[in-house]
C-alpha positions in Angstrom: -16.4 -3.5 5.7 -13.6 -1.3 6.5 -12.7 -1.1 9.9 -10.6 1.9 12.0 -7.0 1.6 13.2 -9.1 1.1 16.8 -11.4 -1.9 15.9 -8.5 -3.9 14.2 -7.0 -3.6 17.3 -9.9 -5.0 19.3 -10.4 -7.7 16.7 -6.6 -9.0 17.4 -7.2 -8.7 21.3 -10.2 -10.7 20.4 -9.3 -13.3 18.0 -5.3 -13.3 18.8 -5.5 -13.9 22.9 -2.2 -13.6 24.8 0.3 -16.4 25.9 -2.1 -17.7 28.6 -5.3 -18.6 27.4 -6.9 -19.6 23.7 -5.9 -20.8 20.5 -5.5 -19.1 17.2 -7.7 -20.7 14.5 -7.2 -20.5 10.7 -10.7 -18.9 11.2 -9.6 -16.0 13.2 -6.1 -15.7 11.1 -8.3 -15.2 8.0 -11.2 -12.8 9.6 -8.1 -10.5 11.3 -6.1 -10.2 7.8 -8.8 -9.7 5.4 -10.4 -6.9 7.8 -6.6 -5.4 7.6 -6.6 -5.5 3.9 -9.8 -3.9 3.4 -8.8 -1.4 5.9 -5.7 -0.5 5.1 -6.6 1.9 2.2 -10.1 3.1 3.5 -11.6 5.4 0.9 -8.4 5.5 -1.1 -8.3 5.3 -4.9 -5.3 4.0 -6.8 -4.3 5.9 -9.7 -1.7 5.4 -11.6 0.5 8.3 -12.4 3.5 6.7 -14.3 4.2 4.2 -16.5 7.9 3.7 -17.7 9.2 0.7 -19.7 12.0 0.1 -22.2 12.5 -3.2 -24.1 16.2 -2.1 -25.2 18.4 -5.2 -24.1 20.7 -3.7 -21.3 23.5 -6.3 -20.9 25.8 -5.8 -17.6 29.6 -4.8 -19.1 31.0 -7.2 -16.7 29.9 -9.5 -14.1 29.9 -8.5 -10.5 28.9 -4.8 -11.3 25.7 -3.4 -10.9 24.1 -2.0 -13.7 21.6 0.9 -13.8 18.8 -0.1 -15.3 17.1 3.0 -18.0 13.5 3.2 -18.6 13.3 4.7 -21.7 12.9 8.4 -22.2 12.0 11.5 -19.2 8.3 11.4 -19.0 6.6 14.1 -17.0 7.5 17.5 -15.9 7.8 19.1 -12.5 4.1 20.2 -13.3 3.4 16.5 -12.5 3.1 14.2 -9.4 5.6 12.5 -10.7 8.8 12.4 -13.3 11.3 10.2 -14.2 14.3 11.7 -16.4 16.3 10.0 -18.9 18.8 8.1 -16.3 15.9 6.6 -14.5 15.4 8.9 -11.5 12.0 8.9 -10.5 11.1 12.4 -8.5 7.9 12.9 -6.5 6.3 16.9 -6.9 3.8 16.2 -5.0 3.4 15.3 -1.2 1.6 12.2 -0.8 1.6 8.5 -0.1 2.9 6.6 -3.1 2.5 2.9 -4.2 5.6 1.6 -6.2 5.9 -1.4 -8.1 8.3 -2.7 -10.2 8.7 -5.5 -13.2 11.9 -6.6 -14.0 12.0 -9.8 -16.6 15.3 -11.0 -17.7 16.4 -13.0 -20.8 19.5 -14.5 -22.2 21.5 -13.7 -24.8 24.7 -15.0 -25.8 26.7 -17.0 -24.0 25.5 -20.2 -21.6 25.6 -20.2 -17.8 24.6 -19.1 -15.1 22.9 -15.8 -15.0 21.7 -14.0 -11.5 19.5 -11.1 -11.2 19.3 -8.9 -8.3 17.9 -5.5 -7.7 17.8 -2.9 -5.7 16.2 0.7 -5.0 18.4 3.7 -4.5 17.0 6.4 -2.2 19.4 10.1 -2.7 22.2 7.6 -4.2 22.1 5.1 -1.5 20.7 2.0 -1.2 17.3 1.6 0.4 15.9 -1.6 2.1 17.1 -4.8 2.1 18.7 -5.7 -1.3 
């Protein structure tokens, strides 16, 4: 059952006590985060919006330089919650609170070594987060 921003915070005075007196059990741990989880969306729905994917291989041009990844074609319009255009930029129309996620698989080709992946979100051209 979800609980309000107000009863999690009495469960953790309950079940979390302060530096003097108690213990913290696996018990309590558990009951305090899964009443978070449940909670943290109350009534919400997830819908997806926007699906973008490419399966073009996108090899860097040389190492130590980033490269931007492209996600295929623009999909959307302005019309929509969301857009992304042809260089990968994702816009949001539409005020709201937004749940991103990202896939990223990597292969091989060519060459042997040692390949590294890293990634990163861009926020108005700089980065955002830790990378």
């Amino acid at each position: 059952m979800a609980k309000t921003k107000s009863e999690i915070f009495a469960l953790i005075g309950a079940n979390f006590p302060d530096n003097q007196s108690g213990l913290i059990t696996p018990e309590k741990l558990r009951e305090v985060t899964t009443q978070m989880a449940d909670s943290m969306l109350y009534g919400a729905k997830e819908v997806e919006v926007l699906r973008a994917s490419s399966t073009d291989i996108q090899a860097p041009t040389t190492t130590g330089t980033a490269l931007t990844v492209a996600f295929g074609g623009a999909q959307k319009t302005s019309a929509d919650p969301v857009m992304i255009n042809a260089s990968g930029v994702v816009t949001f129309n539409a005020a709201g609170n937004y749940a991103i996620r990202v896939k990223l698989q990597a292969g091989r080709t060519g060459a042997s070594g040692t390949s590294i992946l890293l990634s990163r979100v861009l926020l108005a051209g700089a980065q955002f987060g830790s990378p």
